[in-house]
TORGUKOL-820686 format. One record per residue (C-alpha): residue number from 0; residue in three letters; x, y, z. Coordinates in steps of 0.25 Angstrom, whole numbers, plus 5000, padded with zeros to 4 digits. Layout:
// residues N
TINU:NUM:ALA:X:Y:Z
...
***
This chain:
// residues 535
TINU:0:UNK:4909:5535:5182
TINU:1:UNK:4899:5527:5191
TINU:2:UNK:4888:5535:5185
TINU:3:UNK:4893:5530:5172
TINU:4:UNK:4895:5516:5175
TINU:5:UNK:4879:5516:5181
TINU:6:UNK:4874:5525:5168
TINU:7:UNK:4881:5514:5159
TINU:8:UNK:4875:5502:5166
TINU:9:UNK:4860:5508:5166
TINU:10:UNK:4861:5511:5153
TINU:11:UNK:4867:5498:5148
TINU:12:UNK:4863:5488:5158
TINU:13:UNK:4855:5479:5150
TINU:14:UNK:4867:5478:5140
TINU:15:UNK:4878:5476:5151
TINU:16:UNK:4868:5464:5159
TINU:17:UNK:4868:5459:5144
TINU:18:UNK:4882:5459:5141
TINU:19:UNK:4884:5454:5154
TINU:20:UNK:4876:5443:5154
TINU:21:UNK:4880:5440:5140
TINU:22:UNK:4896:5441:5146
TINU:23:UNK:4891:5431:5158
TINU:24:UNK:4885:5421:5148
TINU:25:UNK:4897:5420:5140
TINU:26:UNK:4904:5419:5152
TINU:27:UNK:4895:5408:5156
TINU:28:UNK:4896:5401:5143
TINU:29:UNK:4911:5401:5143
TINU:30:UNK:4910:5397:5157
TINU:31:UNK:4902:5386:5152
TINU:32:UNK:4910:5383:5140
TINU:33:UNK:4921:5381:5151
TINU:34:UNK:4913:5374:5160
TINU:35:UNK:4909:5364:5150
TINU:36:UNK:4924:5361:5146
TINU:37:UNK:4929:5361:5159
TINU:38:UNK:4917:5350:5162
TINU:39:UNK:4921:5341:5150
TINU:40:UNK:4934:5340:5153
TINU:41:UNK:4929:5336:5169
TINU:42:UNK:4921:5328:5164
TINU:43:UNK:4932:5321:5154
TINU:44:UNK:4942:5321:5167
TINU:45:UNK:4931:5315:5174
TINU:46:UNK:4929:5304:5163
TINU:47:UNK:4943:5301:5161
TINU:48:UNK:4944:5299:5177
TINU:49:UNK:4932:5290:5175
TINU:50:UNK:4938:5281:5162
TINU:51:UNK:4954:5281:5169
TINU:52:UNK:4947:5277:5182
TINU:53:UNK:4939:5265:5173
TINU:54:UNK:4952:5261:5167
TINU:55:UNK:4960:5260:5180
TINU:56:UNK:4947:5253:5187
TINU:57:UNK:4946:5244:5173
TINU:58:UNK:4962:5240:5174
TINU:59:UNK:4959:5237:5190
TINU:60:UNK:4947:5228:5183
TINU:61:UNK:4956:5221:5173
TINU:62:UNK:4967:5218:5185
TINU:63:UNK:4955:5212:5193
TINU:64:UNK:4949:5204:5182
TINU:65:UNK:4964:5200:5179
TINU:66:UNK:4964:5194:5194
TINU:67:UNK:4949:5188:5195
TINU:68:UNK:4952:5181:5180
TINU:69:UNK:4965:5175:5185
TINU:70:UNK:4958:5172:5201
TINU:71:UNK:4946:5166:5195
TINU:72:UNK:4953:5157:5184
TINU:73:UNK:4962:5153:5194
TINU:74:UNK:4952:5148:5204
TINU:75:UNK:4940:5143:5194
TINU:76:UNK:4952:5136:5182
TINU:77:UNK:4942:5141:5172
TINU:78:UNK:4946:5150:5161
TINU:79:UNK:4933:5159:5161
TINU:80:UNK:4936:5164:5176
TINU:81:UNK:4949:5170:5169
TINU:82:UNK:4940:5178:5159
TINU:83:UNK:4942:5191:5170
TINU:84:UNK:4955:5190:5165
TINU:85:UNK:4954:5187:5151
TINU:86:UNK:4944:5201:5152
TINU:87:UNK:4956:5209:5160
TINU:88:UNK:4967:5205:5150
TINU:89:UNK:4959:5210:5138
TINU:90:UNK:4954:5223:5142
TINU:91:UNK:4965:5230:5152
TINU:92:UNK:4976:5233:5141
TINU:93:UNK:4964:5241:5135
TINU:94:UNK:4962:5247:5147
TINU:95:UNK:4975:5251:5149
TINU:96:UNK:4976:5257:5135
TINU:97:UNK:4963:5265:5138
TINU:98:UNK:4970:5269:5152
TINU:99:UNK:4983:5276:5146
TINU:100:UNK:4975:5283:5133
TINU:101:UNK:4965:5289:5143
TINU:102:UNK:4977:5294:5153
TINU:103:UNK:4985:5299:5142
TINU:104:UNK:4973:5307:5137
TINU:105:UNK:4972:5313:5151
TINU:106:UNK:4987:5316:5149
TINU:107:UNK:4992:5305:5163
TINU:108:UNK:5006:5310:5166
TINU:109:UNK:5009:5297:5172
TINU:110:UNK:5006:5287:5159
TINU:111:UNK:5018:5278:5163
TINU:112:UNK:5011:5276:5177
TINU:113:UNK:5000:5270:5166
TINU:114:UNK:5009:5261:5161
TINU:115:UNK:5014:5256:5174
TINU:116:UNK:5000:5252:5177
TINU:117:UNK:4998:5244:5163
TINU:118:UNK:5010:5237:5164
TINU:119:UNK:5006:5232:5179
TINU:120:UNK:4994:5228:5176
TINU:121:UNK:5000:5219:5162
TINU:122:UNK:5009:5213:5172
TINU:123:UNK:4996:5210:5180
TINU:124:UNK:4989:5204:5167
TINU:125:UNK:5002:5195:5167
TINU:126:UNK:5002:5190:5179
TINU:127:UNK:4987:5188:5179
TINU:128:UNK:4988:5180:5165
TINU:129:UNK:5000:5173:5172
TINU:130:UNK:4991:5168:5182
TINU:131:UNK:4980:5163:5172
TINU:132:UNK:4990:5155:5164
TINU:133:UNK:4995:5148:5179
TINU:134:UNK:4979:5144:5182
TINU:135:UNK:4978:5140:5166
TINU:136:UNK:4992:5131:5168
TINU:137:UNK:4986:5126:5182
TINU:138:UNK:4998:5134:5188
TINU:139:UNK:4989:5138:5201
TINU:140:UNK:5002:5138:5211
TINU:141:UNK:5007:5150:5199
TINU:142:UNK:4995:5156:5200
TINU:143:UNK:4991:5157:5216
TINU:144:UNK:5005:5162:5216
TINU:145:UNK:5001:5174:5207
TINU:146:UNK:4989:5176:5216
TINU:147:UNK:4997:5178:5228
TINU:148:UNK:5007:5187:5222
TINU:149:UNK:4995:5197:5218
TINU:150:UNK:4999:5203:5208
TINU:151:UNK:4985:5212:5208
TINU:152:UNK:4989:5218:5221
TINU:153:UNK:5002:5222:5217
TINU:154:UNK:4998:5228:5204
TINU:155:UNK:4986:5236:5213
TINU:156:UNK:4997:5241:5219
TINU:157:UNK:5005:5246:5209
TINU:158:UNK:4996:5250:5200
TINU:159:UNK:4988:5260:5211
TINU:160:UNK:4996:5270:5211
TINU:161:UNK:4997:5272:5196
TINU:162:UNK:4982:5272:5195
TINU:163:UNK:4980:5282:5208
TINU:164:UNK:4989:5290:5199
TINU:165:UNK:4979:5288:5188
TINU:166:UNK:4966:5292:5196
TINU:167:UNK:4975:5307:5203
TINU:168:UNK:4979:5311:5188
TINU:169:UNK:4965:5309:5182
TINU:170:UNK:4958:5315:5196
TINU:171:UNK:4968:5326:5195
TINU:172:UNK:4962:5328:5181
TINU:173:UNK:4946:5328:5186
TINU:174:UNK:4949:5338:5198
TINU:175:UNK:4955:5346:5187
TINU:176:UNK:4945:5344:5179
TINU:177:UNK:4934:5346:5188
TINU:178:UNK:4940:5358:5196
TINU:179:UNK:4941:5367:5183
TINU:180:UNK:4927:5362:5179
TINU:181:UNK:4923:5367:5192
TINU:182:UNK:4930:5381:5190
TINU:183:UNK:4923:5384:5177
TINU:184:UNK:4910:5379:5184
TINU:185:UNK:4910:5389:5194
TINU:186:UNK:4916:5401:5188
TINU:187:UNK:4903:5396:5177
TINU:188:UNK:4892:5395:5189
TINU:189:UNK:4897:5410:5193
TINU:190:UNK:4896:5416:5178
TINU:191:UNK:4882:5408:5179
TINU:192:UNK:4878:5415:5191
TINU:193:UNK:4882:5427:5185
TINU:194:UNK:4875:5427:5175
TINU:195:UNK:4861:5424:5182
TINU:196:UNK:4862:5433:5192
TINU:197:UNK:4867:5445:5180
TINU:198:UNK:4855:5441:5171
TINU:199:UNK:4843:5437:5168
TINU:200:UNK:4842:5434:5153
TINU:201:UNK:4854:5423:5158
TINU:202:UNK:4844:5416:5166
TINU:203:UNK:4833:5419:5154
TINU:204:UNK:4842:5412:5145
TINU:205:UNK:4846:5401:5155
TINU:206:UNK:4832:5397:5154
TINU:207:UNK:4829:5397:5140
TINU:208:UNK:4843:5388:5140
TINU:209:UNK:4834:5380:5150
TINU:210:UNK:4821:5378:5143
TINU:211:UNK:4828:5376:5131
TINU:212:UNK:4838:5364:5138
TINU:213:UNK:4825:5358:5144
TINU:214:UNK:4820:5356:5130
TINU:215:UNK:4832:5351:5124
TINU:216:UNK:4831:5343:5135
TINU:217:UNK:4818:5336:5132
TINU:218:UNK:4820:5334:5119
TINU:219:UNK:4834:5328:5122
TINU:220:UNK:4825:5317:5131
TINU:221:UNK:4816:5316:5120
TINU:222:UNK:4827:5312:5111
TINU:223:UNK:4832:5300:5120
TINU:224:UNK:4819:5295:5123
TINU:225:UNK:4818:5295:5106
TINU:226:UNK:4833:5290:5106
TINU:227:UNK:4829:5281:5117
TINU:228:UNK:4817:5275:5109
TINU:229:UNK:4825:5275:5096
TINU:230:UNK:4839:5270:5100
TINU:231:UNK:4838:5262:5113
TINU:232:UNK:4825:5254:5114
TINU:233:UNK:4811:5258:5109
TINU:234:UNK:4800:5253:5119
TINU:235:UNK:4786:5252:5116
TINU:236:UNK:4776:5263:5119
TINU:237:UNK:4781:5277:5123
TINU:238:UNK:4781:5282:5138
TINU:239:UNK:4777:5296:5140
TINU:240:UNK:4777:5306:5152
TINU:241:UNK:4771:5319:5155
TINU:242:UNK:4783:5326:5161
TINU:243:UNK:4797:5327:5154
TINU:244:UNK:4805:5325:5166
TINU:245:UNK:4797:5312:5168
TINU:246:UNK:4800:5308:5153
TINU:247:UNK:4815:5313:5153
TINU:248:UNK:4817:5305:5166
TINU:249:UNK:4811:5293:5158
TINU:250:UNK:4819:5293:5145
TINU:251:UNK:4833:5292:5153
TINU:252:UNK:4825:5280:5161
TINU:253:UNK:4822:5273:5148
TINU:254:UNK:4833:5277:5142
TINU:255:UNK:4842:5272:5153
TINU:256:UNK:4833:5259:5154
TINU:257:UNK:4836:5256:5140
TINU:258:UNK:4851:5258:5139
TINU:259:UNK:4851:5249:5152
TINU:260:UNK:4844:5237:5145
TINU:261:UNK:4853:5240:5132
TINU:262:UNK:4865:5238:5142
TINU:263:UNK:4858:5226:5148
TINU:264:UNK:4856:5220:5136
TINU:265:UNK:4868:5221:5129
TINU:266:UNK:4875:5216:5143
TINU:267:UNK:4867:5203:5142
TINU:268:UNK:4870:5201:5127
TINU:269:UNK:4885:5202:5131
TINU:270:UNK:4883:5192:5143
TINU:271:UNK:4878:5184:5132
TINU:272:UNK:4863:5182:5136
TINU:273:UNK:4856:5183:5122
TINU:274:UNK:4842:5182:5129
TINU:275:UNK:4842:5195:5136
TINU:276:UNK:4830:5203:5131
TINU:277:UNK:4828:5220:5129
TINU:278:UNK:4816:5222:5140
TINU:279:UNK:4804:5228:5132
TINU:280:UNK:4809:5222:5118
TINU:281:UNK:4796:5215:5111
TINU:282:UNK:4795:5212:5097
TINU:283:UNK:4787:5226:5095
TINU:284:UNK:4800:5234:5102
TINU:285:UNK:4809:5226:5096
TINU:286:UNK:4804:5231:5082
TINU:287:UNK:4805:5245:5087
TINU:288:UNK:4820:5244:5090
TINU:289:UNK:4824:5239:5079
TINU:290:UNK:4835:5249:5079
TINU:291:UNK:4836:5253:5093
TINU:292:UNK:4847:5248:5103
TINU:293:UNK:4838:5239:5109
TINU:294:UNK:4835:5232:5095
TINU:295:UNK:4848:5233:5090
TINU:296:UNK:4854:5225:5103
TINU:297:UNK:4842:5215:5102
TINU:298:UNK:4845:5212:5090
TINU:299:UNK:4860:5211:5093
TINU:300:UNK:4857:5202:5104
TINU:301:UNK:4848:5192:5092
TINU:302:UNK:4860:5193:5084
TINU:303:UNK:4867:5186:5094
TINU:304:UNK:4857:5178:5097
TINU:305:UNK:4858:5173:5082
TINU:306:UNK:4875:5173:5083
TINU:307:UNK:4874:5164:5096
TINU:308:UNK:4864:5155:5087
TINU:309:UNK:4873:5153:5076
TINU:310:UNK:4886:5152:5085
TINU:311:UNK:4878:5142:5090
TINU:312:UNK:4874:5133:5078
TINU:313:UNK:4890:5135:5074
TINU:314:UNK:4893:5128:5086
TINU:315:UNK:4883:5120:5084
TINU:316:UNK:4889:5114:5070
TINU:317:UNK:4904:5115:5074
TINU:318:UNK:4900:5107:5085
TINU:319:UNK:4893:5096:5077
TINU:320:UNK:4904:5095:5067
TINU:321:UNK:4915:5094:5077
TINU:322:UNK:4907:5081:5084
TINU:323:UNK:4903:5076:5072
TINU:324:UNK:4920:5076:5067
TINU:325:UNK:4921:5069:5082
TINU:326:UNK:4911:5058:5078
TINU:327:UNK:4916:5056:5064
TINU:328:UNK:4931:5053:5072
TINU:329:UNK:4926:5046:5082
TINU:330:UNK:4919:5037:5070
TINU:331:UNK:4927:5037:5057
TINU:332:UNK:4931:5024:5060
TINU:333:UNK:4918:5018:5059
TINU:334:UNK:4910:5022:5048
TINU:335:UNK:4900:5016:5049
TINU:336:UNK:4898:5022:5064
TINU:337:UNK:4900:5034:5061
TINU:338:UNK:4889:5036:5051
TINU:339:UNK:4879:5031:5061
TINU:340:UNK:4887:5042:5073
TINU:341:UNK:4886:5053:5061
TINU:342:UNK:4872:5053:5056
TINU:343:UNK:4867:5051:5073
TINU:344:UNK:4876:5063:5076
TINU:345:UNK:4870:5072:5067
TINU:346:UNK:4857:5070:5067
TINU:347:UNK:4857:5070:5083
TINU:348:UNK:4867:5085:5079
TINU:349:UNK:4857:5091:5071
TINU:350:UNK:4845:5085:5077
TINU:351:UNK:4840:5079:5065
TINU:352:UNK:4829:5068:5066
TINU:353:UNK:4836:5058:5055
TINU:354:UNK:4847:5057:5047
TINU:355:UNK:4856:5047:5037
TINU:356:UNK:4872:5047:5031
TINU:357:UNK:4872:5042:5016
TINU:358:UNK:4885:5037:5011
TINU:359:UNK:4889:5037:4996
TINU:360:UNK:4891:5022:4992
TINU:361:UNK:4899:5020:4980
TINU:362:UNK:4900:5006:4979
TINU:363:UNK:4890:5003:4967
TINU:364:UNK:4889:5009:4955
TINU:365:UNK:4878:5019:4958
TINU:366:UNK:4883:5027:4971
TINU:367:UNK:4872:5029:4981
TINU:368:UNK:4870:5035:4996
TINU:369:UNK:4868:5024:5009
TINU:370:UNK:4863:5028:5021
TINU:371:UNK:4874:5025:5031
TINU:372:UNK:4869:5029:5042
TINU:373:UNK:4855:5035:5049
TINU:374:UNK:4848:5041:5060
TINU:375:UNK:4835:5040:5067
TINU:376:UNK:4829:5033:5055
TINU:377:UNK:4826:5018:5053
TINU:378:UNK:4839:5013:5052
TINU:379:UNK:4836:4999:5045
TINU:380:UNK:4827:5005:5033
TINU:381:UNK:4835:5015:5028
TINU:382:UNK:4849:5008:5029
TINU:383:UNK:4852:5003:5018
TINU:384:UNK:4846:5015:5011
TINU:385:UNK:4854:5019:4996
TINU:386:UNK:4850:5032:4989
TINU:387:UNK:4856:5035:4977
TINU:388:UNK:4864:5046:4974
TINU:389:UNK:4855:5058:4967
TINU:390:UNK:4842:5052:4973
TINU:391:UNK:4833:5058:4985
TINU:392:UNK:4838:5068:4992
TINU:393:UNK:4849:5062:4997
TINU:394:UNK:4856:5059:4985
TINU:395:UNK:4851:5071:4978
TINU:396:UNK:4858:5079:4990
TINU:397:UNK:4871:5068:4989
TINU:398:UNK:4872:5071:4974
TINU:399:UNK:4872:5086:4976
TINU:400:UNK:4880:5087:4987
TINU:401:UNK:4872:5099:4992
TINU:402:UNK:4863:5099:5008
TINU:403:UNK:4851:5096:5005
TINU:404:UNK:4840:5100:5016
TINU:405:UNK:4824:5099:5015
TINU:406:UNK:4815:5104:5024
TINU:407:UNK:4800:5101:5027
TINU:408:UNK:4801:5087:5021
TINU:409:UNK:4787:5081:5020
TINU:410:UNK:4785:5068:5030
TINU:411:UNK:4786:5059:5018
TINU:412:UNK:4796:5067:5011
TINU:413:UNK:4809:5061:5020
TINU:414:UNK:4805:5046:5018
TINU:415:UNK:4803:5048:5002
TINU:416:UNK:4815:5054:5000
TINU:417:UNK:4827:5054:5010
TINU:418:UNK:4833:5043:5019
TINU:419:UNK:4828:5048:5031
TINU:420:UNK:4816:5038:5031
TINU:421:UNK:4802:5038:5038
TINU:422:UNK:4805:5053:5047
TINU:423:UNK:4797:5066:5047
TINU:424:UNK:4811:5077:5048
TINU:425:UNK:4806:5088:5040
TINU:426:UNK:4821:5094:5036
TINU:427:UNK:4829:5086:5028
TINU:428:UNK:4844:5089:5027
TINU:429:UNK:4855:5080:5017
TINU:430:UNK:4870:5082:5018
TINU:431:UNK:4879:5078:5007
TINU:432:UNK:4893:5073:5014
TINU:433:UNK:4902:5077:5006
TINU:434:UNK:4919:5078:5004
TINU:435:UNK:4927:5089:4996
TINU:436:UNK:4925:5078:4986
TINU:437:UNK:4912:5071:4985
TINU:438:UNK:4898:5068:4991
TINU:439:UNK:4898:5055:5001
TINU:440:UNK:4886:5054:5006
TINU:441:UNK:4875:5063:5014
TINU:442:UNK:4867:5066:5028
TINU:443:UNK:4853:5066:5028
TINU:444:UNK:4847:5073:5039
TINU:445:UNK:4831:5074:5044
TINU:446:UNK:4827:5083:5054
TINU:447:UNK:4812:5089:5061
TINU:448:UNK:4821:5103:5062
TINU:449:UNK:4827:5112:5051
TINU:450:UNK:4841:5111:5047
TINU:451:UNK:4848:5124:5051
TINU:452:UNK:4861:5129:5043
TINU:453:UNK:4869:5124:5056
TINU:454:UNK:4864:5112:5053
TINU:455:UNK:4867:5110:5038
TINU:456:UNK:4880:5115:5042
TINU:457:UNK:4883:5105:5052
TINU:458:UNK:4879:5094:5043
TINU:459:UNK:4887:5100:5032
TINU:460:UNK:4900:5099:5041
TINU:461:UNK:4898:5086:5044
TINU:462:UNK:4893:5081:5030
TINU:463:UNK:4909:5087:5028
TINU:464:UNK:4914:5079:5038
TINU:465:UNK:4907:5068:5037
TINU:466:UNK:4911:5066:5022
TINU:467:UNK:4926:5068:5024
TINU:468:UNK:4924:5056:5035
TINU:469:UNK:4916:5047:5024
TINU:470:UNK:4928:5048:5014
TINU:471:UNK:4936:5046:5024
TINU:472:UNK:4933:5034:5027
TINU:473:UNK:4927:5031:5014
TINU:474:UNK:4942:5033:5012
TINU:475:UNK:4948:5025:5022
TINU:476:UNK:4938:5013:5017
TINU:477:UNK:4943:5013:5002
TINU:478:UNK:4957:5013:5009
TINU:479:UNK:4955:5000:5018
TINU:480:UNK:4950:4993:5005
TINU:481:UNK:4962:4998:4997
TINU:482:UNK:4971:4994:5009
TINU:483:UNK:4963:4979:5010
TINU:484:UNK:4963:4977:4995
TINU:485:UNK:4978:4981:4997
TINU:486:UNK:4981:4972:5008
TINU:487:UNK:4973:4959:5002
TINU:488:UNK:4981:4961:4989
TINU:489:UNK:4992:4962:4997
TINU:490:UNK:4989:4948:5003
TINU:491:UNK:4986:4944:4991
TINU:492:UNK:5001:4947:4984
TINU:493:UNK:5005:4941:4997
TINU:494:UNK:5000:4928:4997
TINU:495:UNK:5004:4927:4982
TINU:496:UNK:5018:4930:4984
TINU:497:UNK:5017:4919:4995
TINU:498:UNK:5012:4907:4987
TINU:499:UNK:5022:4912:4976
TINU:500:UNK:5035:4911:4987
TINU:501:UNK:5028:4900:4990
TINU:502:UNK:5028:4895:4975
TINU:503:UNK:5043:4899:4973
TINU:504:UNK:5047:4892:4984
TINU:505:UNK:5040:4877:4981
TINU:506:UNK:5046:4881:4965
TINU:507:UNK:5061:4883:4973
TINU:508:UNK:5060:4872:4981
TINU:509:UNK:5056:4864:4967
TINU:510:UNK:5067:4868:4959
TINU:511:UNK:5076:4866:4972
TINU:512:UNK:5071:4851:4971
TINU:513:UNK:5071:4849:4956
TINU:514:UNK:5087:4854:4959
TINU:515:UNK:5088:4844:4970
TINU:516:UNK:5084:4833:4959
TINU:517:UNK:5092:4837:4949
TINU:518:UNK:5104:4836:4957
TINU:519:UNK:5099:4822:4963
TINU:520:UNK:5099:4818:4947
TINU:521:UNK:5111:4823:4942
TINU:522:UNK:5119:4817:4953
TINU:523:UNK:5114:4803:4950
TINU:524:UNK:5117:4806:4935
TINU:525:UNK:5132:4808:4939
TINU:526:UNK:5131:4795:4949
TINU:527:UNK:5127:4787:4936
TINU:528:UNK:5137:4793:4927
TINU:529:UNK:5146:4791:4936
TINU:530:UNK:5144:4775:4939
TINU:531:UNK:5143:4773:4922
TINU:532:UNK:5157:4779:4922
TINU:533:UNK:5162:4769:4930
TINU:534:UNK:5157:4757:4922
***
């Protein structure tokens, strides 16, 4: 039988080391099937330890902020030093939420323990906004008191042995984890040994798998440094090196450099420093980036650059409006002052060089503008200046109630045809003030500088502004002449009523008279008759 068995393997030996080491690499690729499984699902316990542990070290975080926002307000009064806080508050109830998802994946037996530990740290939160509102009220005594009862040290206390129990399950999990992975890796190194030591065309193929990963190898670092180059950041010039393991090392080193000074300079974007700058960007790079990361944040970065600029001019206009509604308060009492205030305001607000307020006067038959008030111009020459509706550009503008702006003036150009006298301003700007009902006048401005659209829609605001003041006041001025006329006819009715009592009287105490006589006369009539009778 023996004789057999040795006949059999001499015979088929080169068939049986085949199936053999055909049955060893199947074995070792289950092995390694297995292996892989088992190190994914270590490496997902090992994962999920990492993110539970970030959670329970973010909600320690949030607790800790919570203290140093309500700590530093109350020392410093201001509200920014509470910003910790106001951080805190915002983000640990997402946390939280993330927390229970994550454990429930995990399948934590012990969910209520969760719970338990949310609604501590809620009371926490109360306590803690508590406190902010006592420093807001200037109830410090309230707040010291809620520093010396500690309510972080009690909820430390409470909450630490929910979250030990936390850190067992999930270490429980990840030495399950890794103990099975460890199993599966030995049994898979003795298969491997195996199979080297039972045959050759193993190891023969476990080289050509070798080569053939070396080369898959270097073409994978030549598809970073080409990903790096068309993703990240183009540099100028290309770097070269005469041995692969030289070159590999620098692709991670540029690779690595470039995400760091991507990270670096979106941090200083968010920190808001608009300055910061992408080290080796000139005008010749920046051209080849175009749609790399490093163009795309640059230009990101100009686009806020341009945002910050237009925040900027709104502020600059609602700012100027709301002072200007300030002066024309502070003024309406006095017209004339508050031309003279307005036109200083604004052309010191808008830098302009020169600048005039023309009223509509409709006193005479023909309507025309008059210059009420100037700047920076010669005040006795052009003050009792009258333009007529329709004619230069004033009354053109006035007639068509439209802006009008000119730029590049001649020198003689301004003294010909505008207000603005003897000056050299090369930009020309006129306002028509209007109401919702009519045209009453209009802005001249001059200035060396172009007007912006920030600037034309300041003068329009005010121009809107200014009018709805002029018929105000315009109105108030018709209504003291009605109330003067009314009151001078009233006089008038007065002291006509009062030479007519007068009158009445003197009549009355003419016919009382005249009565008086008659009397006196008829009673010597009777005395005469009387003594006739008797003779």
């Amino acid at each position: 039988m023996f004789k057999s068995v040795r006949i059999f393997f001499l015979r088929y030996a080169f068939t049986v080391s085949i199936v053999l080491v055909g049955l060893l690499i199947i074995q070792n690729a289950l092995m390694t099937f297995y292996g892989d499984q088992a190190f994914k699902e270590k490496r997902e316990t090992e994962e999920a330890y990492r993110e539970v542990n970030e959670m329970l070290e973010a909600n320690t975080l949030f607790i800790n902020l919570m203290d140093l926002g309500l700590r530093g307000f109350h020392m410093m009064k201001k509200e920014n030093f509470a910003e910790p806080y106001d951080i805190a508050m915002e983000q640990y109830q997402d946390n939280f939420i993330t927390l229970e998802n994550k454990l429930q994946e995990l399948d934590y037996p012990n969910m209520d323990e969760v719970q338990t530990l949310e609604n501590q740290t809620e009371r926490y939160a109360s306590l803690v906004s508590r406190g902010i509102n006592f420093v807001k009220n200037e109830k410090y005594d309230e707040a010291v008191q809620l520093f010396e009862s500690d309510p972080g040290f009690e909820l430390y206390i409470s909450s630490r042995p929910i979250v030990e129990n936390i850190e067992n399950y999930i270490n429980e999990l990840n030495a399950e984890a890794t103990a099975r992975y460890n199993r599966i890796k030995n049994i898979t190194t003795a298969s491997q040994i195996f199979t080297i030591a039972l045959g050759i065309p193993v190891l023969i193929i476990a080289l050509i798998r070798i080569i053939r990963q070396e080369r898959r190898i270097l073409r994978l670092f030549k598809n970073l440094e080409q990903s790096n180059q068309r993703y990240i950041f183009k540099e100028n010039g290309n770097r070269k090196s005469s041995k692969n393991i030289l070159k590999q090392g620098e692709i991670i080193d540029r690779i690595v450099a470039n995400l760091k000074k991507a990270s670096t300079f979106i941090q200083s974007i968010t920190k808001g420093n608009l300055d910061v700058v992408w080290e080796g960007m000139d005008e010749q790079a920046r051209a080849e980036n175009s749609g790399t990361i490093a163009g795309e944040l640059l230009q990101m970065r100009d686009q806020l650059i341009e945002v910050n600029k237009e925040e900027e001019k709104r502020k600059w206009v609602t700012e100027g409006v709301a002072n200007f509604s300030d002066l024309v308060r502070e003024h309406k009492e006095d017209f004339d002052m508050l031309s003279t205030k307005v036109i200083s305001y604004i052309v010191k607000y808008t830098n302009s060089n020169q600048g005039g307020l023309y009223l509509l006067n409709e006193t005479e038959d023909d309507p025309y503008l008059e210059l009420t008030s100037l700047y920076a111009y010669d005040k006795q020459k052009f003050e009792n200046q009258r333009i007529p509706v329709g004619v230069g550009l004033i009354g053109e503008a006035f007639r068509e109630g439209e802006i009008a702006l000119y730029k590049d003036i001649p020198d003689n150009y301004i003294n010909i045809t505008s207000g603005l006298g003897e000056g050299l301003p090369r930009n020309l700007i006129i306002v028509p003030i209007k109401t919702d009902e009519k045209t009453l006048g209009a802005l001249e401005m001059a200035s060396f500088e172009l007007y912006l659209d920030h600037h034309i829609e300041f003068l329009e605001r005010i121009a809107l502004t200014l009018g709805s003041e002029i018929a105000t006041s315009k109105s108030n001025i018709l209504n003291k002449k009605l109330l003067q006329i009314s009151k001078e006819n009233e006089e008038i009715l007065q002291s006509q009523e009062e030479e007519m009592r007068q009158n009445m009287e003197e009549l009355q105490a003419t016919q009382e008279e005249l009565e008086r006589q008659k009397k006196e006369l008829e009673d010597k009539i009777t005395v005469l008759e009387e003594k006739l009778a008797q003779k």
